[in-house]
C-alpha positions in Angstrom: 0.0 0.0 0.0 2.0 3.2 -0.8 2.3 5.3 1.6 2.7 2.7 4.1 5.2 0.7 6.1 5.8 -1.1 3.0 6.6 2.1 1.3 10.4 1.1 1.1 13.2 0.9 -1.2 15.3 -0.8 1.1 16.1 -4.4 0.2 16.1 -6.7 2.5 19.1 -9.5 3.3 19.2 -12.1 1.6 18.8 -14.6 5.0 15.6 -12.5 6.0 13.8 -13.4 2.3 14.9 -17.0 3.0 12.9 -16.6 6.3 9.9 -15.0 4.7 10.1 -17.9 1.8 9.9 -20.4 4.8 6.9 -18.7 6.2 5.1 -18.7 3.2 5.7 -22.3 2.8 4.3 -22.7 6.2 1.0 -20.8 5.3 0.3 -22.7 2.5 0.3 -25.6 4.7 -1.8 -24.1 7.0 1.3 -24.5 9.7 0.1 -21.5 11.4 2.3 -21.9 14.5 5.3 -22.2 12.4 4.1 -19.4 10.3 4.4 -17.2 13.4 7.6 -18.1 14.9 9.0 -17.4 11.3 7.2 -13.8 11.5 8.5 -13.2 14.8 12.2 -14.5 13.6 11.8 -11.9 10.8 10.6 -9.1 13.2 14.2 -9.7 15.4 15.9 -9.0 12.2 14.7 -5.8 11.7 12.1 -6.9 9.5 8.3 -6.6 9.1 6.3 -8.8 6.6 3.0 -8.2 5.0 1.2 -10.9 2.9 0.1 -10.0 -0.7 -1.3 -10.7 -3.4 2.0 -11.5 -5.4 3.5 -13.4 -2.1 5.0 -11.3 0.6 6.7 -7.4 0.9 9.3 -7.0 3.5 10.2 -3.5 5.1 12.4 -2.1 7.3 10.4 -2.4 11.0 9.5 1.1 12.0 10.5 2.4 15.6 7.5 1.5 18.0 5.4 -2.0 18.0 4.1 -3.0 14.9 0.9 -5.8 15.7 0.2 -8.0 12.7 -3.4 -8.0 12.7 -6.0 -6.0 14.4 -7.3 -9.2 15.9 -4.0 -10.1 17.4 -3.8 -7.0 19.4 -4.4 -8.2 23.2 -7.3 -7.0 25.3 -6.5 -6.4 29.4 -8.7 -8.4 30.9 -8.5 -6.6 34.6 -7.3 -3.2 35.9 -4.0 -2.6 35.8 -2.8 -5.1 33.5 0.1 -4.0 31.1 -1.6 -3.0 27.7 2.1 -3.4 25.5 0.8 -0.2 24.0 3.0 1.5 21.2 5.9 -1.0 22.1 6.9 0.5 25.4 6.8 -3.2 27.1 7.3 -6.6 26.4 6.2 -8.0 23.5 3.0 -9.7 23.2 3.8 -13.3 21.5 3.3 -13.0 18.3 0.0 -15.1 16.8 -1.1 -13.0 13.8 -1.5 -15.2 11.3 -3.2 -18.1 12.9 -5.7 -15.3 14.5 -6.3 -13.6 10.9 -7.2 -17.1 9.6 -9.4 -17.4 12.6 -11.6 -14.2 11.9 -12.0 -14.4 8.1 -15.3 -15.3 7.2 -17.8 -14.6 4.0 -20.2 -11.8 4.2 -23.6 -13.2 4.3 -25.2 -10.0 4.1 -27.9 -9.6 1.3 -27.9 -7.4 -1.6 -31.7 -7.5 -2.5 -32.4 -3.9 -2.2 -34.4 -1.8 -4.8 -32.9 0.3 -6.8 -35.0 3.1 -5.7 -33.6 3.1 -1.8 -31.9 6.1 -1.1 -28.8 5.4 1.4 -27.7 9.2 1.9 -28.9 11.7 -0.9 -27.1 14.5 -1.6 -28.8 17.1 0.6 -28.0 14.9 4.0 -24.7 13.5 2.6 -23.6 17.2 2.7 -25.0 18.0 6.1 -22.9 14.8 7.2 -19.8 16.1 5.7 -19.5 20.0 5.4 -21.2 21.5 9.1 -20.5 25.0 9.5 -20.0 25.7 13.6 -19.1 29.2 15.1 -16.2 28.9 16.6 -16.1 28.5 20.5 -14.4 30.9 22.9 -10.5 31.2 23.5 -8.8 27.8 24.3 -8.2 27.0 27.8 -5.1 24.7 28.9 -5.7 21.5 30.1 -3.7 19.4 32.2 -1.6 16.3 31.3 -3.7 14.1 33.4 -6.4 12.5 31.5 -9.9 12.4 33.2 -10.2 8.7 34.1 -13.9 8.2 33.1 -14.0 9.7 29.3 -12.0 7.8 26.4 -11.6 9.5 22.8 -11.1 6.5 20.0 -9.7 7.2 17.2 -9.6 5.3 14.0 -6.3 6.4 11.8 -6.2 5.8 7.8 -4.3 8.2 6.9 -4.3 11.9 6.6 -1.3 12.7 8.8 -2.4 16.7 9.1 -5.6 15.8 10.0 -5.0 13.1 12.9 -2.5 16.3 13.8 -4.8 19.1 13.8 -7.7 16.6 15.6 -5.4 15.7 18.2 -3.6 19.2 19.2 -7.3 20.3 19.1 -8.1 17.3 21.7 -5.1 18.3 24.0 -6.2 21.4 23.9 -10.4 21.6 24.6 -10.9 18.2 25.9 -9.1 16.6 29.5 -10.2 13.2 28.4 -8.1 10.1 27.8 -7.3 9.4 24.0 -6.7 5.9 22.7 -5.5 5.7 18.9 -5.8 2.5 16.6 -3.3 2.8 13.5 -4.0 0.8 10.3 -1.2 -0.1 8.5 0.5 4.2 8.6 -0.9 4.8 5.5 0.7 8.1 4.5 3.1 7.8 7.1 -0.1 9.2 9.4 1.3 6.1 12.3 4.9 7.9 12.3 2.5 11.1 13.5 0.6 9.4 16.2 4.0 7.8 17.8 5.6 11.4 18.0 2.3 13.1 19.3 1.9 9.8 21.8 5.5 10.4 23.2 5.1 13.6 23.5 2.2 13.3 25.5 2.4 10.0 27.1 0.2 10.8 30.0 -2.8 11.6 27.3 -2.3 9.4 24.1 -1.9 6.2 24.0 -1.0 4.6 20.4 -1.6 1.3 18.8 -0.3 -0.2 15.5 -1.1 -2.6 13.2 0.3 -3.9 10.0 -3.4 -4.4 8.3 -4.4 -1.5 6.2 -8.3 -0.4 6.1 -10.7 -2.6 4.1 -11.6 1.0 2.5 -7.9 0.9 1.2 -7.9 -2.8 0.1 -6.7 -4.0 3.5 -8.2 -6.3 5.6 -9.0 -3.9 9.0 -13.0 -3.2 8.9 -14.6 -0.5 10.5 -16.8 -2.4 13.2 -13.3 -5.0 14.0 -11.4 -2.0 14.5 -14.1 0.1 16.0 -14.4 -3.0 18.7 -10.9 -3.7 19.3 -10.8 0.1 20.3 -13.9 -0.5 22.7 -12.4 -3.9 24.4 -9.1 -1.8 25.3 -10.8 1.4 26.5 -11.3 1.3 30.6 -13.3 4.3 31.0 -17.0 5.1 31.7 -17.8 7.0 28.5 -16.4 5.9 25.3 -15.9 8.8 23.0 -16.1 8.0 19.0 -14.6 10.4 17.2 -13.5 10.8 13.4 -9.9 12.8 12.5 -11.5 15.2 10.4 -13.5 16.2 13.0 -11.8 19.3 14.6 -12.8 20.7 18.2 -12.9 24.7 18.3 -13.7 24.4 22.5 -15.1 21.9 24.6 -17.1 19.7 22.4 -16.5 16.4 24.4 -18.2 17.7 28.7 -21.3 18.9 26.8 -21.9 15.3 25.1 -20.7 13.6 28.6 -23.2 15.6 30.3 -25.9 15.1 28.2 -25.9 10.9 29.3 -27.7 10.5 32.2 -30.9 8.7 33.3 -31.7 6.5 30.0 -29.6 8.2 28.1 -27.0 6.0 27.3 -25.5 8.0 24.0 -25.4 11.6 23.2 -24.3 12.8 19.5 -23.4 15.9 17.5 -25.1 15.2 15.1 -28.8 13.1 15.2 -30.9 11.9 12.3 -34.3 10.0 12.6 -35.9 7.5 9.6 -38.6 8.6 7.2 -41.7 6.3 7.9 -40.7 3.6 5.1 -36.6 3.5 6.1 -35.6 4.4 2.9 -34.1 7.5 3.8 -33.2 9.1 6.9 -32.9 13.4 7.6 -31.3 15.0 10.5 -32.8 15.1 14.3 -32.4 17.2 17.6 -31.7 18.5 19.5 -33.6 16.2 22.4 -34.0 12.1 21.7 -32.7 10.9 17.8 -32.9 7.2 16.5 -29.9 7.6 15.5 -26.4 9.5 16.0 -23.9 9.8 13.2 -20.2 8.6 14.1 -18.7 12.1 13.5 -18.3 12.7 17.5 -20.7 10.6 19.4 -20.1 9.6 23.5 -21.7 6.5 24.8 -21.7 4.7 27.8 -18.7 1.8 27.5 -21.0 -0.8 29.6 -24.0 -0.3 27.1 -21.9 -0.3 24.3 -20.0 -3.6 25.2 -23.7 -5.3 26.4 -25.3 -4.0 22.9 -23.1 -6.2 21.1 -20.2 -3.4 20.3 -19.9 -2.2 16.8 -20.9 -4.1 13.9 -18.9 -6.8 13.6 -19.3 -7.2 9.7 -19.3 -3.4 8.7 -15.6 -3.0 6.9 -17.0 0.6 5.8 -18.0 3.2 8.6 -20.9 4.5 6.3 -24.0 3.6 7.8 -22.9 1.8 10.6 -23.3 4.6 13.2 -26.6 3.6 12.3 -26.9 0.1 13.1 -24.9 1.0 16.1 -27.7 3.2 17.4 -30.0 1.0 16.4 -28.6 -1.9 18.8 -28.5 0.6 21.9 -30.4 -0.3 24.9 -31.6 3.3 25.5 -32.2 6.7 24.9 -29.6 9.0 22.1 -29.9 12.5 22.4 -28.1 15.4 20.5 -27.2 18.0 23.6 -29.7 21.4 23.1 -26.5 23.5 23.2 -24.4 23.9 19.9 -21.3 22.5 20.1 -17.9 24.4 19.3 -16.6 21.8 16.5 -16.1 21.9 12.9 -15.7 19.1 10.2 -13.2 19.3 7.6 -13.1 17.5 4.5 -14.4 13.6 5.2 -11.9 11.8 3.3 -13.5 8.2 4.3 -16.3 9.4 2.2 -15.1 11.6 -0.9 -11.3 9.9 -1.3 -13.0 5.9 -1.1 -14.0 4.5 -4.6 -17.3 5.5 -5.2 -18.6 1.6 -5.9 -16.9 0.4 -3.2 -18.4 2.8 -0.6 -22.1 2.3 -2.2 -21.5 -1.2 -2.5 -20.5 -1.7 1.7 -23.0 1.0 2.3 -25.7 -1.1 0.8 -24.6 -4.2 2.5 -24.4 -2.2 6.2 -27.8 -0.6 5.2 -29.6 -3.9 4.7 -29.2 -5.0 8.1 -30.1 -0.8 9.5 -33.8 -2.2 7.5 -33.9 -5.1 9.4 -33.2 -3.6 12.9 -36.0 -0.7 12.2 -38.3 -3.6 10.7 -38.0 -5.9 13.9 -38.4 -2.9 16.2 -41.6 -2.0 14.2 -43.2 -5.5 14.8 -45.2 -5.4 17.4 
């Protein structure tokens, strides 16, 4: 993927492809165990490896913890346990390939909708992507110390100015926690999040993987990425958040607030379906069906007992909305406007247009099922 760790024109020894020849051997035996040791042998040297379609690319392994596969990143399973985040600790054995075999599966979802459906027209696709918000009052400084209740996640796939400009905007508006998820440092957008995460150790904390996003031709899907992100977050509120979205004040207390009673999610943005599902326009403020994943806070607990993120959505677009959907509870967009701004939405306008209708289809069919079962009496 260019722009990526395997963006290299370093070549590597001639001992390292022998070990990369031996692990491919190994794979197509289904040796998985063997297959991992080899990766790990390769990673000592120096190395990382990334299967392909043409066999393997070897490059030069970059200077923090590189995990193969989303799905091999571990998940604490108590307070206090070491997270091995951004390779400040011990490795975690290696198991990447024998857990990416493990989570591939077929998409079963169907692709029997009429031609007439309307996903996102024009007029609400534009309201998703270009929001004009007056800019909040002067920035206040915020200490080091995370809040230890609220957790930002962010999803980075690319666009190394914008995971810049949404994080210095984070440190400086918002006290809460941020934990990052890198695919595959498309554009070099990883090497950005390690130098922010050093440089703020206390606030940021960085993961990495070697899987690129299924919206790039990788293998890391939205909802798998979106719950690996929810399974290492320890907080009460889980934040989701999008790069391009851009805080001009304190965007994040207003949305924290705004969960309580049966509220379990609060939005900045809210949309509610037209009486056949077809089409959905925007809500709020007060209760919404649905809250778009721009910048949403929801209670971690709910979130984890709803089921997480959807599982089989690879493409973000229209997944907030069988998110919401699955929510034991009340969403809400806060009355108050909320000093943020998008910028340009790059996971909608840069992504090949038939791939993104294509997985928006495919997420969408299982949005009419949810509103269908909730309409049966």
């Amino acid at each position: 993927m260019p722009g990526g760790y395997w963006a290299s024109v370093t070549e590597a020894p001639n001992h390292v492809h022998g070990l990369a020849e031996q692990r491919a051997k190994a794979r197509a035996e289904r040796d998985f165990t063997t297959a991992d040791i080899l990766r790990q042998a390769i990673e000592d040297e120096g190395w990382l490896i990334r299967d392909a379609a043409e066999g393997f690319v070897l490059t030069v392994k970059p200077p923090f913890k590189v995990w193969p596969t989303v799905a091999s990143i571990p998940v604490p399973s108590g307070p206090g346990q070491d997270r091995h985040a951004d390779g400040a600790h011990e490795q975690h054995p290696a198991d990447g390939d024998r857990r990416a075999e493990d989570r591939a599966e077929a998409e079963t979802g169907t692709e029997n909708m009429v031609a007439s459906q309307v996903l996102w027209d024009a007029t609400l696709a534009t309201s998703r992507l270009v929001e004009a918000i007056s800019v909040a009052p002067t920035a206040q400084d915020h200490a080091e110390v995370p809040s230890s209740t609220v957790t930002v996640a962010l999803l980075v796939d690319g666009a190394p100015s914008d995971l810049r400009k949404c994080l210095d905007a984070l440190l400086a508006h918002s006290d809460a926690k941020i934990i990052a998820l890198d695919l595959g440092n498309v554009e070099g957008a990883g090497v950005v999040l390690h130098e922010l995460a050093e440089r703020h150790p206390e606030r940021i904390e960085a993961w990495h993987v070697a899987e690129t996003p299924h919206w790039r031709g990788g293998a890391a899907g939205w909802g798998a990425s979106r719950n690996k992100l929810l399974a290492l977050d320890s907080g009460d509120v889980h934040v989701v958040m999008e790069t391009s979205t851009i805080l001009d004040g304190d965007a994040i207390a207003p949305l924290v607030a705004a969960i309580d009673g049966d509220v379990v999610a609060a939005g900045w943005k809210g949309v509610d379906p037209d009486t056949d599902g077809r089409d959905w326009h925007e809500a709020g403020p007060g209760q919404v069906r649905g809250l778009l994943g721009y910048l949403l806070a929801v209670r971690r607990e709910q979130a984890l007992a709803a089921g997480g993120f959807p599982e089989k959505a690879r493409y973000y677009r229209n997944a907030d909305l069988e998110f919401s959907l699955a929510l034991p509870g009340t969403l809400v967009v806060p009355h108050e406007r909320l000093p943020v701004h998008q910028e340009r939405h790059r996971g909608y306008h840069d992504v090949d247009p038939e791939y993104r209708d294509r997985e928006s289809r495919r997420t969408y069919d299982r949005v009419l099922r949810l509103l269908r079962s909730a309409a049966t009496p």
